[in-house]
C-alpha positions as CSV (number, residue, x, y, z in Angstrom):
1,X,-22.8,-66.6,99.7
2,X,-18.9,-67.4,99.4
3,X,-17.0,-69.4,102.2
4,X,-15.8,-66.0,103.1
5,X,-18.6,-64.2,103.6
6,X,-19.5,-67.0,105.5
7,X,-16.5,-67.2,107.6
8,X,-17.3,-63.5,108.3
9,X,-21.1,-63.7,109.3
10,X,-19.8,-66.4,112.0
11,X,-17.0,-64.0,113.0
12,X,-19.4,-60.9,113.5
13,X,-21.5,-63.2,115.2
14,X,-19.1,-64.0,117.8
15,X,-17.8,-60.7,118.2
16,X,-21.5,-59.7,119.0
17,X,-21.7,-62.7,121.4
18,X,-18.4,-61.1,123.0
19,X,-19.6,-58.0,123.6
20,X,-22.8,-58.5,125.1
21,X,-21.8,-61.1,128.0
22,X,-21.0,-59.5,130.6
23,X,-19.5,-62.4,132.0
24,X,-16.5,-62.2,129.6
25,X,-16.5,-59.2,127.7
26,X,-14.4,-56.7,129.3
27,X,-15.3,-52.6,128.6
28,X,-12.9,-50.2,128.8
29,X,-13.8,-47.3,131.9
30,X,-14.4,-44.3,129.7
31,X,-11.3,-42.5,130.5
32,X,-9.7,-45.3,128.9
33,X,-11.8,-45.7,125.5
34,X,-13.2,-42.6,124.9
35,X,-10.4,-41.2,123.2
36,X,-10.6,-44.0,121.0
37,X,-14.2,-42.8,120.1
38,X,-13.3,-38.9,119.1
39,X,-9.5,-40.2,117.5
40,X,-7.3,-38.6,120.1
41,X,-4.3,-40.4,121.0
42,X,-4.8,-42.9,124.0
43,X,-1.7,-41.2,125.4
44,X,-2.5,-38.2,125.0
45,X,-3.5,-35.6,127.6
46,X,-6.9,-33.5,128.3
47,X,-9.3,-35.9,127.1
48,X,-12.3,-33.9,127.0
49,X,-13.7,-36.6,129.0
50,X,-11.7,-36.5,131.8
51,X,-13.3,-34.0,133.9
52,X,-17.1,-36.0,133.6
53,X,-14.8,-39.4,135.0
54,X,-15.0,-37.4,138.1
55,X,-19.1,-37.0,137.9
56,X,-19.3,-41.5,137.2
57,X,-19.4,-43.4,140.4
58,X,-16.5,-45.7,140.5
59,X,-18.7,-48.3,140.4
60,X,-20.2,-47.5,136.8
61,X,-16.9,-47.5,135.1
62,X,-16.5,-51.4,135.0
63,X,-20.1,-51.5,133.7
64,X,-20.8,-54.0,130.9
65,X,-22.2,-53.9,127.6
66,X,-24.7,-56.2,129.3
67,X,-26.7,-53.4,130.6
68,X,-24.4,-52.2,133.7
69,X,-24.4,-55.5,135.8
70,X,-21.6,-54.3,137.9
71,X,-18.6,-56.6,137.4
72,X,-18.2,-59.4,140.7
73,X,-15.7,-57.7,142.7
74,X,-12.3,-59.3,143.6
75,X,-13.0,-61.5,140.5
76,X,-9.7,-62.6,139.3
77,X,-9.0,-64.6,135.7
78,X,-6.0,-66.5,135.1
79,X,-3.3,-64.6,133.2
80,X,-3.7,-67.7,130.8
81,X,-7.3,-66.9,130.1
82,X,-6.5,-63.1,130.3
83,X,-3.6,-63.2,127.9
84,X,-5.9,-65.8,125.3
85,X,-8.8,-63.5,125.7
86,X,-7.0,-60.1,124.6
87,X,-5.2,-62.1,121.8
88,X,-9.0,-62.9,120.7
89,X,-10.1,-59.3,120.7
90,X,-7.0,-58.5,118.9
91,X,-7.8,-61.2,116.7
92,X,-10.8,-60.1,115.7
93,X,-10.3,-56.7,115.7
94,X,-7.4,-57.1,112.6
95,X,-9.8,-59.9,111.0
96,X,-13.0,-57.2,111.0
97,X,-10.4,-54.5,109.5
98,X,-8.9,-56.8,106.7
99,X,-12.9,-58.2,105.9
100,X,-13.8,-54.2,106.0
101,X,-11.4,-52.7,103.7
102,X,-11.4,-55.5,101.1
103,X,-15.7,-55.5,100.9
104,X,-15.3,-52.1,100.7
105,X,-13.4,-51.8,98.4
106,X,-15.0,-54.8,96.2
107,X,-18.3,-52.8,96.8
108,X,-16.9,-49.8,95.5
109,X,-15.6,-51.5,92.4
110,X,-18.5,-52.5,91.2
111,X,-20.6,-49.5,92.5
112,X,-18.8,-46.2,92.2
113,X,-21.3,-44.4,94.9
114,X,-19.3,-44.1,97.8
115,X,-21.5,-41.5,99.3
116,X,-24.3,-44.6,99.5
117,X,-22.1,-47.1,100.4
118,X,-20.7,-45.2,103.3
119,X,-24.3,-44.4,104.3
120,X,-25.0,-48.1,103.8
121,X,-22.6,-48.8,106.1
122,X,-22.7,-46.1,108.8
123,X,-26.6,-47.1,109.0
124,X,-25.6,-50.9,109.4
125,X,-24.2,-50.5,113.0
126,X,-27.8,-48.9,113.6
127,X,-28.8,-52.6,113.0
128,X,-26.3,-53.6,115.9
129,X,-26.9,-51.5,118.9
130,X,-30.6,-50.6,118.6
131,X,-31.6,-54.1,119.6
132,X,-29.1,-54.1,122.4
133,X,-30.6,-50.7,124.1
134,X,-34.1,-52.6,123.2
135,X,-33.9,-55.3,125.1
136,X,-31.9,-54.0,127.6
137,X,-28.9,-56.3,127.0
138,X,-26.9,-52.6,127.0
139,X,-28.2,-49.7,128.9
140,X,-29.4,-46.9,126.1
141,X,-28.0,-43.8,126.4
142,X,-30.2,-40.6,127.6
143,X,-29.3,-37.2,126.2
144,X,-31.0,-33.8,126.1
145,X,-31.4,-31.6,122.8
146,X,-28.5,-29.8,124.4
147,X,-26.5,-32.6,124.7
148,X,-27.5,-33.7,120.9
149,X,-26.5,-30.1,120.3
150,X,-23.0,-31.1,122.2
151,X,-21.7,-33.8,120.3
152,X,-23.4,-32.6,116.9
153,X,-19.9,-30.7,115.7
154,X,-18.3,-34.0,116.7
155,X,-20.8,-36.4,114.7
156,X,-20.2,-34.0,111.8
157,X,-16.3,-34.8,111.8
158,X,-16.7,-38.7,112.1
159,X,-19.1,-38.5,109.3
160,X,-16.4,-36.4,107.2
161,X,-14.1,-39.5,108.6
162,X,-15.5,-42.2,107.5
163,X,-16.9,-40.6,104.2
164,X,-13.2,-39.7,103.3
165,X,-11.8,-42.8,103.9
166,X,-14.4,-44.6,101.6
167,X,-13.9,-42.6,98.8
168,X,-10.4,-42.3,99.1
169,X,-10.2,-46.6,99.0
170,X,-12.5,-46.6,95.9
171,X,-10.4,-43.7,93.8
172,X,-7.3,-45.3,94.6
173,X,-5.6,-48.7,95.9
174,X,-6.9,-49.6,99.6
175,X,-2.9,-49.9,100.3
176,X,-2.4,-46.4,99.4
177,X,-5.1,-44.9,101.4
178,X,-3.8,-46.3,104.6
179,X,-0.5,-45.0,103.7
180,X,-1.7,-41.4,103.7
181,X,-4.1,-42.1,106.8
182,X,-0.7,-43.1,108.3
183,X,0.1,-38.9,108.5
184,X,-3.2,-38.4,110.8
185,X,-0.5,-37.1,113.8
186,X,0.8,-34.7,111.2
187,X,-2.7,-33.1,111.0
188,X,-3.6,-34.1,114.6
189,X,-0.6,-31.8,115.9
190,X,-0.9,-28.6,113.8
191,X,-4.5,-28.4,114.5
192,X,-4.1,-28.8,118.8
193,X,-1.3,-26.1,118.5
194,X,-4.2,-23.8,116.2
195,X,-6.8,-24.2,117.8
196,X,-6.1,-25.4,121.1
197,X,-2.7,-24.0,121.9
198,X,-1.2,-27.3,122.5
199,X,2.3,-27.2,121.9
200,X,5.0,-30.3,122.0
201,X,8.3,-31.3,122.7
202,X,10.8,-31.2,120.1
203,X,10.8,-35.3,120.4
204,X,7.5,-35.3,119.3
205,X,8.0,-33.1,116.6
206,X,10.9,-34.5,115.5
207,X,8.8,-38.0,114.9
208,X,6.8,-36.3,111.9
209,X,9.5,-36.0,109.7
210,X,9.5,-39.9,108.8
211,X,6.0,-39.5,108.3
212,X,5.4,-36.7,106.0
213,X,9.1,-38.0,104.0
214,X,7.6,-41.1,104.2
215,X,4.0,-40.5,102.9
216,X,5.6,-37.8,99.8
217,X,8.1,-40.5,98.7
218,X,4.9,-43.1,98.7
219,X,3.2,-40.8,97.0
220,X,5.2,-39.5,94.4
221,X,6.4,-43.5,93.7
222,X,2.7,-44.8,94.0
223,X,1.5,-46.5,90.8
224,X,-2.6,-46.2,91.4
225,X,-1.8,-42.8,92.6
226,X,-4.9,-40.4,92.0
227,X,-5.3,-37.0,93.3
228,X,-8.8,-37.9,94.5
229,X,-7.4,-40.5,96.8
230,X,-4.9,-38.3,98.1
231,X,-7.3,-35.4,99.1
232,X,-10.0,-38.0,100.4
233,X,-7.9,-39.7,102.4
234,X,-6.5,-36.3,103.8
235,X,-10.3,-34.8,104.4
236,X,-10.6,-38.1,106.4
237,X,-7.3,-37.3,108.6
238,X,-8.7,-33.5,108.7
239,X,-12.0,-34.6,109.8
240,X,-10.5,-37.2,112.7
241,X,-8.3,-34.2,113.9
242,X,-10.8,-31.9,114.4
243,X,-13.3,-34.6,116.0
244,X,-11.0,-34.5,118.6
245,X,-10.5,-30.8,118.8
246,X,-14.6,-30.3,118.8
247,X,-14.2,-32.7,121.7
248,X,-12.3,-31.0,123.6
249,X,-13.5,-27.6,123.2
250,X,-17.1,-28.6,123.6
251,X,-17.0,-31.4,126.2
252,X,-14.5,-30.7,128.7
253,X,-16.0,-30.3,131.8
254,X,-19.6,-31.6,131.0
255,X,-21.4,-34.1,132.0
256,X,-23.3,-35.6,128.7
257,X,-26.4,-37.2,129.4
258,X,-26.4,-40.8,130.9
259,X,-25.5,-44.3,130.2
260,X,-22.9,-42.5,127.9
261,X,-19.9,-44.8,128.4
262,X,-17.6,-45.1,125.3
263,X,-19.1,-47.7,123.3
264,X,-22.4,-46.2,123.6
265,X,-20.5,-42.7,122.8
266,X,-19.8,-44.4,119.5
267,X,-23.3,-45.7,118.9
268,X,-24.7,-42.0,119.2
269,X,-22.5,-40.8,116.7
270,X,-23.0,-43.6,114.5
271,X,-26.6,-42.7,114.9
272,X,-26.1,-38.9,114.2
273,X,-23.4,-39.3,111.2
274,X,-26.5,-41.8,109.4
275,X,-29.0,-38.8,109.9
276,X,-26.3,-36.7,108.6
277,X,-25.2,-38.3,105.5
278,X,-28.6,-39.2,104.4
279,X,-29.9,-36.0,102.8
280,X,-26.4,-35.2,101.7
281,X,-26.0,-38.9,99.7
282,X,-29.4,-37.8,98.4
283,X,-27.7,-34.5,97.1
284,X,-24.5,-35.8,95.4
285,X,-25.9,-39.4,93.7
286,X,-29.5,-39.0,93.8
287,X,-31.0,-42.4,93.5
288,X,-28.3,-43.8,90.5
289,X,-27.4,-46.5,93.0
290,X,-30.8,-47.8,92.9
291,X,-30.1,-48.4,89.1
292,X,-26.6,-49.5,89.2
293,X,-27.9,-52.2,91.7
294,X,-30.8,-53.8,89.2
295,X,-28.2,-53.5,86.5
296,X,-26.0,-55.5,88.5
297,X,-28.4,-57.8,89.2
298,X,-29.9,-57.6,85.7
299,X,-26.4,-58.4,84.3
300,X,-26.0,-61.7,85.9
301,X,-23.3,-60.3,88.3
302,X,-24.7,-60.8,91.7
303,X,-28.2,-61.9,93.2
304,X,-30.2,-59.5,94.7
305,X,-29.3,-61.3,98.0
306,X,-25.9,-61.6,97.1
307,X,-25.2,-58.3,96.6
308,X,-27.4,-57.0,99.8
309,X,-25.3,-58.8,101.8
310,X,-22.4,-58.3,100.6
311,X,-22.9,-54.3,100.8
312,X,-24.3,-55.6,104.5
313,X,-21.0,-57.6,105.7
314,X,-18.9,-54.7,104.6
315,X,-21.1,-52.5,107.1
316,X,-21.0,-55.1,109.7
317,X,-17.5,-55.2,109.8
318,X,-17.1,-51.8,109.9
319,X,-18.9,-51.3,113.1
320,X,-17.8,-54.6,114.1
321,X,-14.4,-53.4,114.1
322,X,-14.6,-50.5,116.6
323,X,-16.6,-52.5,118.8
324,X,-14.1,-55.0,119.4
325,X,-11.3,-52.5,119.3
326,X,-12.4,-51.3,122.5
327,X,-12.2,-54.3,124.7
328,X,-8.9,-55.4,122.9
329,X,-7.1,-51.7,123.4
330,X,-8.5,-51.2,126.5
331,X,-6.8,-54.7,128.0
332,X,-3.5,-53.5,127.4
333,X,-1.1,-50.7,128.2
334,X,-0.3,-47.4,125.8
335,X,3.0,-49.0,124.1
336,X,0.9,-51.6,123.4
337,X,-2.0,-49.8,121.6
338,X,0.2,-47.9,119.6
339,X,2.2,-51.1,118.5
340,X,-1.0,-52.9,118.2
341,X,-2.1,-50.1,115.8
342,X,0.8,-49.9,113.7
343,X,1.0,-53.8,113.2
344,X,-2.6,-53.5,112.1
345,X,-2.2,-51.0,109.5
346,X,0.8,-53.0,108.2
347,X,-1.6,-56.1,108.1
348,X,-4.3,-54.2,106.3
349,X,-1.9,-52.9,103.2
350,X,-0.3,-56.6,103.1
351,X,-3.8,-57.6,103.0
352,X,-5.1,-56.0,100.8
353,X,-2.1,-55.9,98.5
354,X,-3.1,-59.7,98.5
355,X,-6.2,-59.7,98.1
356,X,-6.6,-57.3,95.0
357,X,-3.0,-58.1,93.2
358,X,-1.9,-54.0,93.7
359,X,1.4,-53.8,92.7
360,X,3.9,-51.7,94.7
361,X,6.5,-49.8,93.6
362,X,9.9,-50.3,95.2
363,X,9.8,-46.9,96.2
364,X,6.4,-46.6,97.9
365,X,7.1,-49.7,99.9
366,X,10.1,-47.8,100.7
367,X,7.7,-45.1,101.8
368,X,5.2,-46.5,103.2
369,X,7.7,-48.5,105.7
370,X,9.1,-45.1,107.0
371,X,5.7,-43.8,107.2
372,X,4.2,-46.3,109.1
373,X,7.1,-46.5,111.7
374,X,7.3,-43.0,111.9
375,X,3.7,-43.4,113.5
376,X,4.9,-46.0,115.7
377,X,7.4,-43.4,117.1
378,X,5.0,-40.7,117.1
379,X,2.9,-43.1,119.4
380,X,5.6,-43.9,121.7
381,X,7.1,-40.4,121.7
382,X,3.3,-39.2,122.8
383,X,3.2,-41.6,125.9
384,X,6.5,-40.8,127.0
385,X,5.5,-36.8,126.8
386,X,2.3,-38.2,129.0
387,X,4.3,-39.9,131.7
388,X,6.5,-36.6,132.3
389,X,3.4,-34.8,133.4
C-alpha cells in the first residue's frame, strides 16, 4: 500500500471516529442537511422536507450520529474550538474529494468499467453505515414498502448521479468534468420552472450566463475534450436536478418513516442506488471486470490486495465525503456553503490537474474560471432571493 493510500485509510478512519461521537460531532437538523442529500440548493426554498420538520420533536433535530443521545443542553464550546472544529470538517471534506476523484480516476484508467466501479463504490458506504445501525452507535432508519416506494424515483436519480459523474471522469480529464458539473444551476432552474413552476428573479437568471459562456468556451478550448464526457457529465447534472424535483413532488408534506434524519436519508439511498445498479452493471459489462482484474494482477501491475483496496479507498472516500460534508456545511451559514463549494471545486481541478499532468488550454482556464464564479454568484444570488421571502 503507498504512503498515500495510507495517509487516506488514517483519514477515513478519523472522519468515521468524528462522526460517530456524539460528543463532538455535530449533525446538521434536517431542514438544514437534507437539501444537501436530494442536491437542492441550501438556500433554496420548499425543501420537500420542510413540512415533516414540523412532525420531529425539537428535541430530535440535534440528535447525533451516535444513536440520538440528545445533545447536553446549554452546552457551549469555545468559538476557538468551534472555529478549529469546522476548519476540520472542511478539511476533510476537500481532502476525501481530492483522494475520491484522483482514485477514481486511477481506477478507471486501468479498468475501463465504470458501471462496476461506480457499483463498487456506491456498495462501499454499505460497509460504513450497516455496522453503525448494528450496533446501535446510529439509530437505523424504519420505513414502510410505501415509503421505499417514496424515495425510490429519488434513489433512481442519485444512482444516474453518481454513475454520470464516473463515467464522465474516466472518458475525459477529471478537470473537465467538474467544469461541466459546474452548469448543474443551469439544469437545476429550467427543470423547477418545467416541472415545478418555480420561476426566478431576473438576478438569478442573469447569473447563468457566465456559466453556460463559461462551460462552451471550456469546452470548445478543452484539449481531452470527448463527447462522452460532455454528455455524462451532463446526465449526471440532469439526474441531480430531477433528484431534487422527485423530492419535492413526492415528499412534501410526508412524514417518511423514522430515524430518517439527513445522514441516514443518504445511507438509504446509498443502499437503494447499490440494489439498483447491480442488475444494470450486470447488463452493460457482464462479468469482463472479473477478467480485467486477474489480468491486472496476472500482468504484474497490482496485487490482488493492492488493487482491492485501492478500488476500496476510492469507495471510501466517496462516501466519506458526504458524510463529512454535512457536519462541515451545516456549521456555517449559506454564503458560506456556497463559497465553501466553489473553493472546493477549484481545489479538485487544481488537484487533479496536478496529480495526472492534464494540460489546460489557455482558453479553458479562461472558461472554467468564469464558469466556476458564475456558480459562486448563482449561490449567492439564490440566498439573497431566500432572504426576500
Amino acid at each position: 500500500m503507498t504512503n498515500f493510500s495510507k495517509k487516506t485509510v488514517a483519514l477515513v478512519a478519523l472522519a468515521a471516529a468524528a462522526t460517530t461521537s456524539s460528543a463532538f460531532a455535530y449533525v446538521p437538523t434536517v431542514s438544514k442537511s437534507v437539501n444537501q442529500v436530494v442536491g437542492i440548493n441550501s438556500n433554496r426554498l420548499s425543501s420537500p422536507f420542510l413540512a415533516n420538520v414540523n412532525n420531529v420533536k425539537s428535541s430530535s433535530l440535534a440528535l447525533s450520529t451516535s444513536g440520538g443521545s440528545a445533545a447536553a443542553a446549554g452546552e457551549k464550546k469555545s468559538a476557538l474550538v468551534d472555529t478549529l472544529e469546522t476548519g476540520m470538517y472542511f478539511a476533510l471534506w476537500y481532502l476525501f474529494n481530492i483522494g475520491y476523484n484522483i482514485y477514481n480516476k486511477q481506477a478507471l484508467n486501468v479498468l475501463d468499467y465504470p458501471w462496476t466501479i461506480a457499483t463498487i463504490q456506491m456498495a462501499t458506504g454499505i460497509a460504513y453505515f450497516l455496522p453503525l445501525w448494528l450496533t446501535g452507535l446510529r439509530k437505523a432508519p424504519k420505513l414502510s414498502a410505501a415509503d421505499l416506494k417514496t424515495l425510490f424515483p429519488i434513489a433512481l436519480c442519485h444512482t444516474g448521479v453518481h454513475v454520470g459523474a464516473v463515467i464522465a471522469l474516466g472518458a475525459g480529464a477529471v478537470s473537465f468534468a467538474h467544469i461541466v458539473k459546474a452548469s448543474e444551476p443551469v439544469v437545476t432552474c429550467m427543470m423547477n420552472a418545467a416541472f415545478l413552476g418555480q420561476f426566478l428573479s431576473p438576478l438569478v437568471y442573469a447569473t447563468l450566463i457566465p456559466i453556460i459562456g463559461g462551460v462552451a468556451i471550456a469546452s470548445m478550448k478543452e484539449l481531452s475534450f470527448t463527447w462522452l464526457a460532455l454528455g455524462s457529465a451532463m446526465l449526471s447534472n440532469v439526474s441531480s436536478a430531477a433528484r431534487g424535483v422527485f423530492a419535492k413532488k413526492t415528499m412534501s408534506g410526508k412524514k417518511i418513516g423514522e430515524n430518517l434524519d439527513a445522514q441516514n436519508l443518504y445511507a438509504v439511498l446509498t443502499a437503494m442506488s447499490t440494489a439498483i445498479l447491480i442488475p444494470i452493471m450486470f447488463a452493460v459489462e457482464g462479468t469482463g471486470f472479473i477478467g480485467a482484474f486477474k489480468k491486472l494482477v496476472a500482468a504484474g501491475d497490482f496485487t490482488n490486495k493492492s488493487l482491492a483496496t485501492f478500488l476500496a479507498l476510492g469507495g471510501a472516500c466517496y462516501y466519506a465525503y458526504n458524510e463529512v460534508a454535512f457536519l462541515a456545511l451545516g456549521k456555517v451559514n449559506p454564503v458560506t456553503h456556497a463559497v465553501g463549494n466553489t473553493v472546493k471545486r477549484v481545489v479538485i481541478i487544481v488537484a487533479s490537474v496536478i496529480a495526472f499532468k492534464t494540460p489546460m488550454s489557455r482558453g479553458s482556464i479562461v472558461g472554467s474560471s468564469i464558469a466556476i464564479f458564475g456558480t459562486l454568484l448563482y449561490s449567492l444570488a439564490m440566498n439573497s432571493e431566500g432572504k426576500k421571502k
